[in-house]
N, CA and C of each residue as an Amber inpcrd file, in Angstrom:
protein
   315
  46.5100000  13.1970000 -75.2480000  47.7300000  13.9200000 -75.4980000
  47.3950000  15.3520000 -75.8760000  48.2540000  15.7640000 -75.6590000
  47.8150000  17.4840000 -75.6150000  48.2940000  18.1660000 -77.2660000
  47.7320000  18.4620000 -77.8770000  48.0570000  19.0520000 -79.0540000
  47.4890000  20.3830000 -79.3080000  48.3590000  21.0830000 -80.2430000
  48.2690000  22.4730000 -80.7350000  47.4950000  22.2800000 -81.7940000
  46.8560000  24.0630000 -82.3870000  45.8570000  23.0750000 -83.6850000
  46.7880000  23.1980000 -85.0760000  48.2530000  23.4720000 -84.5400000
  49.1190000  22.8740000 -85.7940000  49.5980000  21.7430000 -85.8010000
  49.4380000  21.0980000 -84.2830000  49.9630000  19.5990000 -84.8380000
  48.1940000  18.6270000 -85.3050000  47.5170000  19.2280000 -85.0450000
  46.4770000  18.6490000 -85.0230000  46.0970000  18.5430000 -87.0330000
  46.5950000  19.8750000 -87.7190000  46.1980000  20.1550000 -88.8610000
  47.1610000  19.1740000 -89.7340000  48.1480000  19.2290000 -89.0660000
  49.6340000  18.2490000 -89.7330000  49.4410000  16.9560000 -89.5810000
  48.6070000  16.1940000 -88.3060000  48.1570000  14.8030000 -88.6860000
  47.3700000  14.7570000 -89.2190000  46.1000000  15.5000000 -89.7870000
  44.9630000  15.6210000 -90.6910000  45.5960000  15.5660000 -92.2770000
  46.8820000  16.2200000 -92.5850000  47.4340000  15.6080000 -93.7360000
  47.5920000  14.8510000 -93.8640000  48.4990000  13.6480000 -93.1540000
  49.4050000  12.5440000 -93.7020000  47.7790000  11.3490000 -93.3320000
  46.8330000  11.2560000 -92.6620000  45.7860000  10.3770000 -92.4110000
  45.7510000   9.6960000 -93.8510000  45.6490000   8.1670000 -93.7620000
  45.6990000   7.4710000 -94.7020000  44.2130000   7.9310000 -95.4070000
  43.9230000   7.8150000 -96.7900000  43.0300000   7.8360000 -97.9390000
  42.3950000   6.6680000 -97.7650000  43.2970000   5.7990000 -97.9030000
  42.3590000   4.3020000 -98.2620000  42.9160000   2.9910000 -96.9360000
  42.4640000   2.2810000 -97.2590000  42.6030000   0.8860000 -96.5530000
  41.6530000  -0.0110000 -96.0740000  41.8310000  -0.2760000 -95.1170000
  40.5890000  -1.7060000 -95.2850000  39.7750000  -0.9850000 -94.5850000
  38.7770000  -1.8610000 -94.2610000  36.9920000  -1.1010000 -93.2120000
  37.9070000  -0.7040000 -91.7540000  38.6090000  -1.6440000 -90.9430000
  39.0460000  -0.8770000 -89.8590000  39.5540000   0.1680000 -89.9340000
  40.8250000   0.2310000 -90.6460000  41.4810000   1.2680000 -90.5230000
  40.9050000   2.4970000 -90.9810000  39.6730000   2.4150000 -92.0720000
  38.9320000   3.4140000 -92.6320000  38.1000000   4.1130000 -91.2360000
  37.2420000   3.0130000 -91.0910000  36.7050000   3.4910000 -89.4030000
  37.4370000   4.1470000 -88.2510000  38.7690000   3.6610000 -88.1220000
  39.8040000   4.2430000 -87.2520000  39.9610000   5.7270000 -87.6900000
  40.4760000   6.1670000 -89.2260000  40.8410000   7.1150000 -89.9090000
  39.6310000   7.8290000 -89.9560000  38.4120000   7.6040000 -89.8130000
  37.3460000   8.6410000 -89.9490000  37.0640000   9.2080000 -88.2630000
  37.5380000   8.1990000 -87.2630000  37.4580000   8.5600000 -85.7010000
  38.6370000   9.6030000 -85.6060000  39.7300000   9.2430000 -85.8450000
  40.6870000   9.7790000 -85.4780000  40.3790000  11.5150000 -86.0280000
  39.9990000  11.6910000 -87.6940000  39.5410000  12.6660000 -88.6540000
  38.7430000  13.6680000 -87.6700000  37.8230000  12.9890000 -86.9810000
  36.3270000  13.9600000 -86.3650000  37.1280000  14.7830000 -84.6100000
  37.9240000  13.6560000 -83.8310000  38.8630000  14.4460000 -83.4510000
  39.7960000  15.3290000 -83.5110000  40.2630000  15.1450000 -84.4490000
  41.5480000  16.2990000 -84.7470000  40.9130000  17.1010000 -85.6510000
  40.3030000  17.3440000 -86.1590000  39.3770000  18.4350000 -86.5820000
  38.2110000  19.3150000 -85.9050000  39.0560000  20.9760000 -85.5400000
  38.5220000  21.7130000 -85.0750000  36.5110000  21.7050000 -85.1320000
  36.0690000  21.9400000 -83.7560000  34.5870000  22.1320000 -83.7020000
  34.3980000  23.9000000 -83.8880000  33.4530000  24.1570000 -84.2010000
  32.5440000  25.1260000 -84.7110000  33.7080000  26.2260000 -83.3750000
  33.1000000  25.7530000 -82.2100000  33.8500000  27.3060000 -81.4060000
  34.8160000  27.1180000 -81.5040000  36.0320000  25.8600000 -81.4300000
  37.6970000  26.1770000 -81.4850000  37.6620000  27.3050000 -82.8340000
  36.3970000  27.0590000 -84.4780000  36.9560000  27.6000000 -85.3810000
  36.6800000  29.1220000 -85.2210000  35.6740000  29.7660000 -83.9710000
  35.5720000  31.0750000 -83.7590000  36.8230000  31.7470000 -82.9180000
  36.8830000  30.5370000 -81.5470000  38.2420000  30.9590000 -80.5490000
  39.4540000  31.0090000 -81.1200000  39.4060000  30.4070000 -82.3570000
  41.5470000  30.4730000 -82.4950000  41.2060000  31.3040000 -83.6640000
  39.9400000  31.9470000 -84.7930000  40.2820000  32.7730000 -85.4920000
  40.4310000  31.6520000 -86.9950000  40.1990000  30.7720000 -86.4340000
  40.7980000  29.4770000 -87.6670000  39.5290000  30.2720000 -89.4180000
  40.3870000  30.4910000 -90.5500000  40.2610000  30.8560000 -91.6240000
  41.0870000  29.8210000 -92.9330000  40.2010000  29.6080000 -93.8870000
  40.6380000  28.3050000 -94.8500000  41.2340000  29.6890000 -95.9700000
  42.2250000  29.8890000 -96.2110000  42.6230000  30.9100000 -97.3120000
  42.6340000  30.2190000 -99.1970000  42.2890000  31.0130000 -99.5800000
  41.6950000  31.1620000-101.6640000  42.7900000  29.8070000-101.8980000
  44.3980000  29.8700000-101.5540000  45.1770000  29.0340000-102.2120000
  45.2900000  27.6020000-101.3640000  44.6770000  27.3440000-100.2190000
  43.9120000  26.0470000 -99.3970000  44.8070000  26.1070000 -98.4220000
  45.5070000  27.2840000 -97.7870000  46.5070000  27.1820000 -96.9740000
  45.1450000  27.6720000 -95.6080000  45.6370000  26.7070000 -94.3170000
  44.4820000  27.0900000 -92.8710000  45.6370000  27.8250000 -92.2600000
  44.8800000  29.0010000 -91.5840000  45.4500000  30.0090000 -91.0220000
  44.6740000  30.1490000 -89.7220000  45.1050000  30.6180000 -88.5920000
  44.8150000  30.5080000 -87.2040000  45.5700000  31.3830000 -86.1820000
  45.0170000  32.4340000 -85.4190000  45.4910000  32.9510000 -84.4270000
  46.1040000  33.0200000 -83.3490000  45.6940000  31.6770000 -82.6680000
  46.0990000  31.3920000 -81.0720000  46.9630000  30.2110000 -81.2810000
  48.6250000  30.4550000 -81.6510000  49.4250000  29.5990000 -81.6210000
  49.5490000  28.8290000 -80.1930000  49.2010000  29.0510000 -79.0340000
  49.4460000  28.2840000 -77.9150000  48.2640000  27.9030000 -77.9100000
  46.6640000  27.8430000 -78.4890000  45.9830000  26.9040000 -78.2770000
  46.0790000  25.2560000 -78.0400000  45.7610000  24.6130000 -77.2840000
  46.0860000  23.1250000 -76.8860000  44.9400000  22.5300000 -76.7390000
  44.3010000  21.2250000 -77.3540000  43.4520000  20.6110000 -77.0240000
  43.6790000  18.8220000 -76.3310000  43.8900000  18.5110000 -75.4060000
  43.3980000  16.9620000 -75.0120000  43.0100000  16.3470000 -75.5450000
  43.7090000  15.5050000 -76.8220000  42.7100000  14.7960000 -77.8520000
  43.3650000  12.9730000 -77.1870000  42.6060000  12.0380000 -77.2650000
  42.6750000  10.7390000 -76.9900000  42.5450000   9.6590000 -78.1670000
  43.5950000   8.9850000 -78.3240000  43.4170000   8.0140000 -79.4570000
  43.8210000   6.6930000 -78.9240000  42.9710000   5.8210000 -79.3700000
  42.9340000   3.7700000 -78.7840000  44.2460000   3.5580000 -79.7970000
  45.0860000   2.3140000 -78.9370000  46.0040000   1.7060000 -79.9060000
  46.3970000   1.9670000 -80.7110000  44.9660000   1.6880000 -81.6650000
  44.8240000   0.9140000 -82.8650000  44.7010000   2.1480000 -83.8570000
  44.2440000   3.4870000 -83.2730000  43.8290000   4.8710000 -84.1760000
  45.8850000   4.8580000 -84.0980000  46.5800000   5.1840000 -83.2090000
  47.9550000   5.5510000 -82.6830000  48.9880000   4.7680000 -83.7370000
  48.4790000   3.4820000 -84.0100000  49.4830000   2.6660000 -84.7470000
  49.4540000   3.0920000 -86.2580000  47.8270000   3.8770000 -86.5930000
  47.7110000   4.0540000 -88.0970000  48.2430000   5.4180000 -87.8390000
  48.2220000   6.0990000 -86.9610000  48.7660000   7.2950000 -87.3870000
  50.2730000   7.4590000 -87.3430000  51.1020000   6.7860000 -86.5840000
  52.8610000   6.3070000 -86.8770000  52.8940000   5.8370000 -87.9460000
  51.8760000   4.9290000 -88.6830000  52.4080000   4.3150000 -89.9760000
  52.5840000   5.5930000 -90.2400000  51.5730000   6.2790000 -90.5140000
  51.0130000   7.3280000 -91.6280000  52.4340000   8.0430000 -91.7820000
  53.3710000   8.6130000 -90.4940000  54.0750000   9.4490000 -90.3680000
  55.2820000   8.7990000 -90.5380000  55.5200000   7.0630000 -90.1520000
  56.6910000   6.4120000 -90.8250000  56.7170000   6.5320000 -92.0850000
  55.5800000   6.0230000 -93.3000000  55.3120000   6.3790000 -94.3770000
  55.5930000   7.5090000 -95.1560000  55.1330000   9.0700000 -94.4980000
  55.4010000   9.9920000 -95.2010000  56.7660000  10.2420000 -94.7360000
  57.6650000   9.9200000 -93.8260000  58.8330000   9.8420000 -93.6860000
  60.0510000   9.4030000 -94.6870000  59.3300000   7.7760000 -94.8550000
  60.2500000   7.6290000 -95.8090000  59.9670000   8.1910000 -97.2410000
  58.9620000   8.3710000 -97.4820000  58.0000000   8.9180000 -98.8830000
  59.1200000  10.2750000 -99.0520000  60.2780000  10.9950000 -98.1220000
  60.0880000  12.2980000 -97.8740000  58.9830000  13.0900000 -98.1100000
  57.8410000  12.9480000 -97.5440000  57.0710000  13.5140000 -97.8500000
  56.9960000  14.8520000 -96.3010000  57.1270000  14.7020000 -95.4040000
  57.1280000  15.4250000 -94.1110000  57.5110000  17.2820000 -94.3550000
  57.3360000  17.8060000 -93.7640000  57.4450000  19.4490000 -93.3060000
  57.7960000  19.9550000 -92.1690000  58.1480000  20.6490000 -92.3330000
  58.0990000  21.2080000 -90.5690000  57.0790000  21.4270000 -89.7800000
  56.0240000  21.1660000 -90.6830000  54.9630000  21.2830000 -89.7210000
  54.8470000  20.0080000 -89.0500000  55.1210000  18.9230000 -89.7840000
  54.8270000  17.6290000 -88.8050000  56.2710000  17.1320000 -88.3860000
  57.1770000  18.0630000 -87.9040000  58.0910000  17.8290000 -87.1010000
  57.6570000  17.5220000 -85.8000000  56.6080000  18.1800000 -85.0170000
  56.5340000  18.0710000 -83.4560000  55.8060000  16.5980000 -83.1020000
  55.0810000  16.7460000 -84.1740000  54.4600000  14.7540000 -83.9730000
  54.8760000  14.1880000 -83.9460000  55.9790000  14.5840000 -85.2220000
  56.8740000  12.8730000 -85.3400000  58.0050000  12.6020000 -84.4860000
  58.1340000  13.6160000 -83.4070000  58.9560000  13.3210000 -82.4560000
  58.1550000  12.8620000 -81.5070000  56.9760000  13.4950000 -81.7360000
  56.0800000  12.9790000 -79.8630000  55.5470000  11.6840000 -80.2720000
  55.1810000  11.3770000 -81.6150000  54.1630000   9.7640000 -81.6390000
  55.4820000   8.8870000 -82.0910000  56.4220000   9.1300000 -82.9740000
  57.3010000   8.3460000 -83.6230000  58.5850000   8.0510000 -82.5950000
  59.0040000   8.5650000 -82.1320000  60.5930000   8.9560000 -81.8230000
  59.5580000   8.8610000 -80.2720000  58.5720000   9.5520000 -79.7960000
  58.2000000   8.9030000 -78.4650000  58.8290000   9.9260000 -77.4820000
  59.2580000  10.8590000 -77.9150000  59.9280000  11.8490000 -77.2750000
  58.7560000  13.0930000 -76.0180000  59.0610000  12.7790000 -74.7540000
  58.4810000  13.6210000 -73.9710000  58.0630000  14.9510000 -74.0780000
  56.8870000  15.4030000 -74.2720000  56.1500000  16.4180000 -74.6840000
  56.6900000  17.9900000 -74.1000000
């Protein structure tokens, strides 16, 4: 699925902390994908700012990231969860329409 590296930074929030060995294993696969490599962090300009806010240049950057089932189902919990938690932002508005709601990209 094709993601920006703001939807990419917005599922890197809600990723579950804890749970059992799979889902931990799932959550550390899913983690190493959606987290920018060394050149995306030179090409988009990507900078971690003093108050922990990530800042980034190339808003139309898009990367092809691929997730099994089983990574896909923990990350809808994650976003059903912080849903009802109200925990959500506008930043993870575009996910939770494309993984949750299933809505065409």
């Amino acid at each position: 699925m094709k993601l920006t590296m703001g939807d990419r930074f917005a599922l890197l929030s809600i990723m579950p902390a804890k749970g059992n060995m799979v889902t931990l294993r799932m959550v550390v696969d899913a983690r190493t994908k959606l987290s920018p490599s060394e050149e995306e962090i030179k090409a988009c300009g990507i900078v971690a700012k003093p108050n922990g806010d990530v800042k980034w240049d190339d808003e139309k950057y898009t990367a092809d990231i691929e997730f099994g089932d089983v990574a896909l189902s923990i990350i809808r919990g994650a976003l059903r969860e912080a849903d009802e938690k109200q925990l959500l932002t506008p930043n993870h508005m575009h996910v939770f329409e494309m993984l949750v709601e299933e809505r065409p990209e």
